[in-house]
N, CA, C and O atoms as a GROMACS GRO file, in nm:
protein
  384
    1UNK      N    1   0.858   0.653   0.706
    1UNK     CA    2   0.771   0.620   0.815
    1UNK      C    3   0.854   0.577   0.937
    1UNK      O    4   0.811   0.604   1.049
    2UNK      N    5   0.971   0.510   0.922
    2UNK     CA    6   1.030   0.441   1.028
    2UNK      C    7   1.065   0.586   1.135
    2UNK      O    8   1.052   0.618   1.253
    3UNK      N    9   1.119   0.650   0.995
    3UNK     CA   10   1.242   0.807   1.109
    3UNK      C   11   1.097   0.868   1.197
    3UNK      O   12   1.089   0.905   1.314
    4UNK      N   13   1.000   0.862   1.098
    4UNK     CA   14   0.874   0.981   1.205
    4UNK      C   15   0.825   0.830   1.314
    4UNK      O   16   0.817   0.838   1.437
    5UNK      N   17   0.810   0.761   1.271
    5UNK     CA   18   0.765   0.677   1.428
    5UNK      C   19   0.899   0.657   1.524
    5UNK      O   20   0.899   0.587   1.626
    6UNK      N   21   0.990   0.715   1.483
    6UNK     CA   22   1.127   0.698   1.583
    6UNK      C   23   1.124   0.829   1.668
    6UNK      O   24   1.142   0.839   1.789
    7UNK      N   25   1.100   0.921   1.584
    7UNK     CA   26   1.055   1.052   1.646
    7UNK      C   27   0.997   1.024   1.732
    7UNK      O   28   1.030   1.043   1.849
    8UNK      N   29   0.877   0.960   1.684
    8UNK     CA   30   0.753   0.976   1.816
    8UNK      C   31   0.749   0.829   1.889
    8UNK      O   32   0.644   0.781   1.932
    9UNK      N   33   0.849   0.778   1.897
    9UNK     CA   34   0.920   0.668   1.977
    9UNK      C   35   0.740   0.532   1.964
    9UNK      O   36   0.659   0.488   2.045
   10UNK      N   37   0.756   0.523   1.858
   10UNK     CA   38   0.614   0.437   1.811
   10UNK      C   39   0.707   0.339   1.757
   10UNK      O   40   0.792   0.344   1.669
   11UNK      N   41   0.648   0.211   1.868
   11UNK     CA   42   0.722   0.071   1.786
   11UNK      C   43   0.616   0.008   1.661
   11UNK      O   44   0.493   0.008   1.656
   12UNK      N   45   0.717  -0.044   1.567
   12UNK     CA   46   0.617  -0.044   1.426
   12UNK      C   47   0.661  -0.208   1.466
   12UNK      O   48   0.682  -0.261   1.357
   13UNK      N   49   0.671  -0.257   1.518
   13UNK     CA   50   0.727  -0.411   1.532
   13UNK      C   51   0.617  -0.508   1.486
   13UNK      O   52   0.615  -0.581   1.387
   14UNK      N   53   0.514  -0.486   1.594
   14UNK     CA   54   0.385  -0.549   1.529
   14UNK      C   55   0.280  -0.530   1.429
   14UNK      O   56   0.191  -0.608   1.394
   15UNK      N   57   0.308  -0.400   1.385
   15UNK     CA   58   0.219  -0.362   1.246
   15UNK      C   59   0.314  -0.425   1.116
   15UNK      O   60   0.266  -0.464   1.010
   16UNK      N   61   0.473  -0.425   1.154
   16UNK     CA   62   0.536  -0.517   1.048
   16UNK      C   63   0.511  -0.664   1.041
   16UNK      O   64   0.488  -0.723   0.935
   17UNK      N   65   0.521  -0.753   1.228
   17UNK     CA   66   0.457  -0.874   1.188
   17UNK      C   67   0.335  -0.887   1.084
   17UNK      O   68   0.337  -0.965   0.989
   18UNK      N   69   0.244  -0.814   1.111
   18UNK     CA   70   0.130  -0.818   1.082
   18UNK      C   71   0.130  -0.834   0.903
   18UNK      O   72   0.078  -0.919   0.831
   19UNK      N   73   0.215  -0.708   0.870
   19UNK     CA   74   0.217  -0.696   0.764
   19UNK      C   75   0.292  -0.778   0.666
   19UNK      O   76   0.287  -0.765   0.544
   20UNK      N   77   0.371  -0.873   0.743
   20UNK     CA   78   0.474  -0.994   0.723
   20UNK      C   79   0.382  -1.125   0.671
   20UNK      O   80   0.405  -1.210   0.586
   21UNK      N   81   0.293  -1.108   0.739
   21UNK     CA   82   0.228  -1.233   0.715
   21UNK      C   83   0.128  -1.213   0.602
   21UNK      O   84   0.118  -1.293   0.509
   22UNK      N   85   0.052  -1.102   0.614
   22UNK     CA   86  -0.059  -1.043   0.445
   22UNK      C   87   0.056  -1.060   0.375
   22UNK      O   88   0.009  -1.077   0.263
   23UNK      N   89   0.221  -1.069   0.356
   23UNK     CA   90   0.312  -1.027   0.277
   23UNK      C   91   0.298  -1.208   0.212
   23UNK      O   92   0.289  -1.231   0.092
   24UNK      N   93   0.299  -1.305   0.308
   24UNK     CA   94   0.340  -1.416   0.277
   24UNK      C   95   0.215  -1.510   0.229
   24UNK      O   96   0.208  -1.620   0.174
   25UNK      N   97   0.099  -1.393   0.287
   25UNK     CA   98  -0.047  -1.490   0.199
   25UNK      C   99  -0.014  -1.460   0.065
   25UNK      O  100   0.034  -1.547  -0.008
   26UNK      N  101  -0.039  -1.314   0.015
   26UNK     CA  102  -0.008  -1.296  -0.116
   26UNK      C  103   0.130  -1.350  -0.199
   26UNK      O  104   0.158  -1.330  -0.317
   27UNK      N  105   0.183  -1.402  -0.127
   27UNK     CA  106   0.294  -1.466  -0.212
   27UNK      C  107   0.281  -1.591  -0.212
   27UNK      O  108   0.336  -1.644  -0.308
   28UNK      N  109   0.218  -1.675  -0.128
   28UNK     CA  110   0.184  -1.831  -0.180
   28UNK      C  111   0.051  -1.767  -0.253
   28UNK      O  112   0.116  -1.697  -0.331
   29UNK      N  113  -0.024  -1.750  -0.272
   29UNK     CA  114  -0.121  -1.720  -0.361
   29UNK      C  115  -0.037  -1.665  -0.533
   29UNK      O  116  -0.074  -1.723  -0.636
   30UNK      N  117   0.046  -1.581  -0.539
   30UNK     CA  118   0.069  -1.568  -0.683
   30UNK      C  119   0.196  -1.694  -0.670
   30UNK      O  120   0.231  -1.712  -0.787
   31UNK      N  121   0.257  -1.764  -0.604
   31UNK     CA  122   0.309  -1.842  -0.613
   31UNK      C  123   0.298  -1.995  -0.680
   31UNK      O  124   0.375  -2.084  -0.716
   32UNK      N  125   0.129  -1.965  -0.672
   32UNK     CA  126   0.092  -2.043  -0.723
   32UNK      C  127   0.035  -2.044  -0.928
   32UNK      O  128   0.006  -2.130  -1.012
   33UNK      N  129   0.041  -1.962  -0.924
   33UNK     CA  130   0.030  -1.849  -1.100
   33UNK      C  131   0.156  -1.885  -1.167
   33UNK      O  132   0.260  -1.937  -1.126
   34UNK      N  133   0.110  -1.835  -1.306
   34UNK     CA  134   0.250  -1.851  -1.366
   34UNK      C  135   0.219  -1.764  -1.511
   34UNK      O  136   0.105  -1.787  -1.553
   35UNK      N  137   0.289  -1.678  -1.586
   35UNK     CA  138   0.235  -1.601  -1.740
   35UNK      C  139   0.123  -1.524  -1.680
   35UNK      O  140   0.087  -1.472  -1.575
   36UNK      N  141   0.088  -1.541  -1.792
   36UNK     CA  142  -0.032  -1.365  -1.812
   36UNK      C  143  -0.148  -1.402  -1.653
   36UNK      O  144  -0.203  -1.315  -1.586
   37UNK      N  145  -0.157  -1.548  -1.631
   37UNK     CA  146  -0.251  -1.542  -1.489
   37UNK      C  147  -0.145  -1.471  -1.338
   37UNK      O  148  -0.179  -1.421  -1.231
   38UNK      N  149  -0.021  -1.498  -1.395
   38UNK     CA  150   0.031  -1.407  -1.262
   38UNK      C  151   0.055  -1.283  -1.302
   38UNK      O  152   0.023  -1.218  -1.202
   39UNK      N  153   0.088  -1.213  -1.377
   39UNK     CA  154   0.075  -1.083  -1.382
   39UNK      C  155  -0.009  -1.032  -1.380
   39UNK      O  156   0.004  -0.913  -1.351
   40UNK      N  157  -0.216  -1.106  -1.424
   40UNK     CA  158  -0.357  -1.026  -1.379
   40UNK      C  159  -0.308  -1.040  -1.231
   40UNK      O  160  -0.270  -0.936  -1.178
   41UNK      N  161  -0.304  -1.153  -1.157
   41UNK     CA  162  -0.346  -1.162  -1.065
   41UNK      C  163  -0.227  -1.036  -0.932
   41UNK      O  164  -0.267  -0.969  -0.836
   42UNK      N  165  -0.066  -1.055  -0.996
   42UNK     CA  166  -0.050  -0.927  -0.877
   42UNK      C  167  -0.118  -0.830  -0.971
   42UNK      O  168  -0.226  -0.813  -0.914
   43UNK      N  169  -0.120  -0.774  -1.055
   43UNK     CA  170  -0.183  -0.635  -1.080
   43UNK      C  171  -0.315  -0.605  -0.982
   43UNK      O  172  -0.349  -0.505  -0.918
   44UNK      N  173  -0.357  -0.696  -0.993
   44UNK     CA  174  -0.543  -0.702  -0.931
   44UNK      C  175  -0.475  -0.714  -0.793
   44UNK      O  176  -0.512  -0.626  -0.714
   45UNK      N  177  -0.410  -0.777  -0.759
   45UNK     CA  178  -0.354  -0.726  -0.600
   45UNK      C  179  -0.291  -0.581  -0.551
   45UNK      O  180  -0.354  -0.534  -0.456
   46UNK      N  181  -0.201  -0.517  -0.587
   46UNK     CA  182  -0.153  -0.385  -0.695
   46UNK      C  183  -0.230  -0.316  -0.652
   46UNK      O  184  -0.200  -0.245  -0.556
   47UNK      N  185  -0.346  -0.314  -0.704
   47UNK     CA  186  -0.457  -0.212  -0.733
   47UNK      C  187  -0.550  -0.175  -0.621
   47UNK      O  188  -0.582  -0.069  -0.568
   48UNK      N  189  -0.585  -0.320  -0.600
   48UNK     CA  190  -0.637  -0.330  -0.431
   48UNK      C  191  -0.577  -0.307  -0.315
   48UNK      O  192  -0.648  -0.284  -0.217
   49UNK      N  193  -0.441  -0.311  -0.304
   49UNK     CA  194  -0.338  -0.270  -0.223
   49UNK      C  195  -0.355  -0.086  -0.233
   49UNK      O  196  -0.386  -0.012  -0.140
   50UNK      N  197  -0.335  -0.059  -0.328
   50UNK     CA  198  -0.275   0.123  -0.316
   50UNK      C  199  -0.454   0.135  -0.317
   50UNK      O  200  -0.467   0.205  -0.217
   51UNK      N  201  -0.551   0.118  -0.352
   51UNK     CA  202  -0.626   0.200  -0.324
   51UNK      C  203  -0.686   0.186  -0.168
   51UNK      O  204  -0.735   0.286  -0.116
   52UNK      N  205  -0.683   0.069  -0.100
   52UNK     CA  206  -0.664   0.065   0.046
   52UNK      C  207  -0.607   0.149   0.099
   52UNK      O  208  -0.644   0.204   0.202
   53UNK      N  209  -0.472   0.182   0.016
   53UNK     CA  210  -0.341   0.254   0.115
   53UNK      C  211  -0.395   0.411   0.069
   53UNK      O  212  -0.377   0.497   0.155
   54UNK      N  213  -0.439   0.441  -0.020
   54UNK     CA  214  -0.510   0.602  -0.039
   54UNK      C  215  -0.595   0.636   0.011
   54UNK      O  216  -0.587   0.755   0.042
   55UNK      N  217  -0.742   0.557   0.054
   55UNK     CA  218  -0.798   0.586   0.170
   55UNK      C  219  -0.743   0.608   0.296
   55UNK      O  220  -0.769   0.707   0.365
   56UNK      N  221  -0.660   0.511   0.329
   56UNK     CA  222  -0.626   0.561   0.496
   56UNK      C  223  -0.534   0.657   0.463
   56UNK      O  224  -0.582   0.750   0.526
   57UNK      N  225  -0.405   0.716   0.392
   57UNK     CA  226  -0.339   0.797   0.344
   57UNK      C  227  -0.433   0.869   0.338
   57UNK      O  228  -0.411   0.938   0.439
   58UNK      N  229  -0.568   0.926   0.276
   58UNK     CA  230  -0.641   1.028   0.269
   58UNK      C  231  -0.700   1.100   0.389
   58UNK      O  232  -0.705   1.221   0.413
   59UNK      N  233  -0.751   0.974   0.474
   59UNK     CA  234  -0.798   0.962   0.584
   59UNK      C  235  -0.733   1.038   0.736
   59UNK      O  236  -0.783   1.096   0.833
   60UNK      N  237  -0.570   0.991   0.686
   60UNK     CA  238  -0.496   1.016   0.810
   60UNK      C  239  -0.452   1.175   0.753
   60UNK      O  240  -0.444   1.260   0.842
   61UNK      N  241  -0.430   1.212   0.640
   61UNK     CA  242  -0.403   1.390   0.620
   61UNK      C  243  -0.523   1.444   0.634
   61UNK      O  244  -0.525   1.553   0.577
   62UNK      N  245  -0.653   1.410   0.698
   62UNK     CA  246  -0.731   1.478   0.712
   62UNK      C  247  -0.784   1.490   0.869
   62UNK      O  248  -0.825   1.581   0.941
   63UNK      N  249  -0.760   1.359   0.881
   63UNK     CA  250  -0.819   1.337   1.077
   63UNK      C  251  -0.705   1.308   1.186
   63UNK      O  252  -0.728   1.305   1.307
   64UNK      N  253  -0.626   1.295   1.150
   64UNK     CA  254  -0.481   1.201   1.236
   64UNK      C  255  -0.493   1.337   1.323
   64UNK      O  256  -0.522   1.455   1.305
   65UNK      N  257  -0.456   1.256   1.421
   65UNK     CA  258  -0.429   1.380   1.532
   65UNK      C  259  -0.302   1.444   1.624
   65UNK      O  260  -0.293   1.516   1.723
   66UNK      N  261  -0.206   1.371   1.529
   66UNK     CA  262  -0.062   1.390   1.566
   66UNK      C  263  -0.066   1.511   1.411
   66UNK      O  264  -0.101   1.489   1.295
   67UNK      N  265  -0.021   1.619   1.470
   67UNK     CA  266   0.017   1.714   1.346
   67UNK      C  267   0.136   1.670   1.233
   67UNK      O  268   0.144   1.689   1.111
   68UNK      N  269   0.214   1.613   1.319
   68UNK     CA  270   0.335   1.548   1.201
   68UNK      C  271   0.283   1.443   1.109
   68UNK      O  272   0.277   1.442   0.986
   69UNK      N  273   0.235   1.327   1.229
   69UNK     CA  274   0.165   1.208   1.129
   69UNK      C  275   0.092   1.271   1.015
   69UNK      O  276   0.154   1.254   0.910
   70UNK      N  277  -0.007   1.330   1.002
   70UNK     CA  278  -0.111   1.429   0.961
   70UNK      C  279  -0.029   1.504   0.831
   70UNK      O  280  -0.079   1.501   0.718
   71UNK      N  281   0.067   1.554   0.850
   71UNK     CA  282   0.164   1.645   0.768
   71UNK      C  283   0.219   1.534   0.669
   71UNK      O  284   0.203   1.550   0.548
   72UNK      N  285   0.296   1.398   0.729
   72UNK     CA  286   0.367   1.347   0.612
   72UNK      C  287   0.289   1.241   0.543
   72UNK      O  288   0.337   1.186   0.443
   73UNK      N  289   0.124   1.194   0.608
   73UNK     CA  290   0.075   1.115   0.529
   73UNK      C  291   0.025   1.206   0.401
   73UNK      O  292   0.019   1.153   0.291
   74UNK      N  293  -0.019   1.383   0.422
   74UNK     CA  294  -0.042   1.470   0.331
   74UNK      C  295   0.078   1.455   0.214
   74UNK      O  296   0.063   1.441   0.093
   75UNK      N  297   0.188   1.463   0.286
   75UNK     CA  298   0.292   1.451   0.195
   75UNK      C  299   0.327   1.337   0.079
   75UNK      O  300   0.389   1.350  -0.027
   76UNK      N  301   0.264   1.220   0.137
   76UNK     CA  302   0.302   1.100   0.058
   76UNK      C  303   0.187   1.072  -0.046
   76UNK      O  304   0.217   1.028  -0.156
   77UNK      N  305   0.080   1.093  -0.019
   77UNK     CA  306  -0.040   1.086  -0.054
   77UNK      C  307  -0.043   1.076  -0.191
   77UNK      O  308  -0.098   0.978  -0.241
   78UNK      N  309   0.036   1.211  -0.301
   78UNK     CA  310  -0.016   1.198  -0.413
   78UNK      C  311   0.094   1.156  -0.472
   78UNK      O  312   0.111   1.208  -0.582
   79UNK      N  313   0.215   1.045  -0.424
   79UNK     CA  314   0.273   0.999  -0.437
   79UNK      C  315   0.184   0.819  -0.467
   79UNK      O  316   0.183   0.754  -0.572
   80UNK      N  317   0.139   0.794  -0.372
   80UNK     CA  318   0.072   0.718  -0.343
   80UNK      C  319  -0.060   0.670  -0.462
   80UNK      O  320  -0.078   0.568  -0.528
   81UNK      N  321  -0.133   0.796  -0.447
   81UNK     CA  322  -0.198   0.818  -0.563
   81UNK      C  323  -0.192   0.798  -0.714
   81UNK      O  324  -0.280   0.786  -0.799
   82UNK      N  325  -0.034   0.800  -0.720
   82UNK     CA  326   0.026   0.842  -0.840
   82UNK      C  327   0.072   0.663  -0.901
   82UNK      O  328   0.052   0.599  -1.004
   83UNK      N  329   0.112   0.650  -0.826
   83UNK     CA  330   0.135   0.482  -0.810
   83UNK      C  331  -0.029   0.399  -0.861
   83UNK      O  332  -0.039   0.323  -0.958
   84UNK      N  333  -0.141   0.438  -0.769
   84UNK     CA  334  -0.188   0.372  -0.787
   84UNK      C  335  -0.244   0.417  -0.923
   84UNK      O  336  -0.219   0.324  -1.000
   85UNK      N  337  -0.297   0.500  -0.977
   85UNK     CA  338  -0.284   0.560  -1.141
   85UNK      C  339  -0.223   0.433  -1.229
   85UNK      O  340  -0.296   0.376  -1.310
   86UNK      N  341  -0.106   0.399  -1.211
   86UNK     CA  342   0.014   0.339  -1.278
   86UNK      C  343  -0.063   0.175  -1.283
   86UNK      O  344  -0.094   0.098  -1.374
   87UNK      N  345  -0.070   0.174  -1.167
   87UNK     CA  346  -0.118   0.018  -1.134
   87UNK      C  347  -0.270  -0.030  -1.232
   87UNK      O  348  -0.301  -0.126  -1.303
   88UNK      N  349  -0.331   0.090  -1.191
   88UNK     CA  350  -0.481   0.058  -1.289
   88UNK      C  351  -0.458   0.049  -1.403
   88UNK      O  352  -0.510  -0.041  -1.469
   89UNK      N  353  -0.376   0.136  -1.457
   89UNK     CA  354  -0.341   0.148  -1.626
   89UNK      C  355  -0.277  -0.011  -1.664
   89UNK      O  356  -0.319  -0.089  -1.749
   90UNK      N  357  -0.204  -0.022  -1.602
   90UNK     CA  358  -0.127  -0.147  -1.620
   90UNK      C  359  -0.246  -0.272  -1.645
   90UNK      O  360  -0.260  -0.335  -1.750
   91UNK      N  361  -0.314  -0.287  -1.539
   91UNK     CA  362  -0.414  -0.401  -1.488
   91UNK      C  363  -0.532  -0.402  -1.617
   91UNK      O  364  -0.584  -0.507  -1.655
   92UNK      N  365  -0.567  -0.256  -1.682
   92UNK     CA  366  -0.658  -0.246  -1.742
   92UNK      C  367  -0.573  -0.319  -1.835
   92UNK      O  368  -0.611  -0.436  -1.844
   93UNK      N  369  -0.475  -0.294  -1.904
   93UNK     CA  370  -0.419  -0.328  -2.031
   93UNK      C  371  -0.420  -0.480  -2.005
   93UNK      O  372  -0.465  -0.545  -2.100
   94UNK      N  373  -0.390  -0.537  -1.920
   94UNK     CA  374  -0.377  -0.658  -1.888
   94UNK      C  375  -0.506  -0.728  -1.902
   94UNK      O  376  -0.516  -0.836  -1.960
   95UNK      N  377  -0.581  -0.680  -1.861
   95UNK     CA  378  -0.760  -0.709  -1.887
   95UNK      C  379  -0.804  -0.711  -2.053
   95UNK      O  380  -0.907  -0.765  -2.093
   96UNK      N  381  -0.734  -0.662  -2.115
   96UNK     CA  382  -0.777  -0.660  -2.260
   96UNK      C  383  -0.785  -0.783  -2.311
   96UNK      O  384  -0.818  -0.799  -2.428
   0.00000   0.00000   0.00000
């Protein structure tokens, strides 16, 4: 993501603050966990994370209106997808 927003001279500065700080809620939150309640609890974060990130990933290879953007969110997508697969399986087992 960094090289294609360098391409298209797109500062990611403030979508990283941004993302700096959701980074540091969720970490005093499992910070506060410990054993099998912190591993439900990132999984259940995990899960809710990538399937957020597969909608707009879905979203942007279908509507984005930069052809590149458009091209490499297609590209990452079932990467993305694939991850989140991983994450549910995990979370379910954890749920048992």
């Amino acid at each position: 993501m960094k090289q294609l927003a360098s391409k298209k001279v797109v500062d990611l500065t403030k979508e990283t603050d941004s993302a700096a700080k959701k980074t540091q809620k969720a970490s005093d939150k499992l910070g506060k966990e410990s054993g099998d309640a912190f591993d439900k609890a990132y999984m259940s974060m995990m899960v809710k994370d990538h399937e957020k990130d597969v909608k707009e990933f879905e979203e942007a290879s279908k509507n984005a209106d930069d052809a590149d953007l458009k091209a490499w969110a297609g590209k990452t997508l079932p990467t993305l997808q694939h991850h989140l697969e991983m994450a549910k399986d995990i979370d379910g087992k954890l749920k048992k």
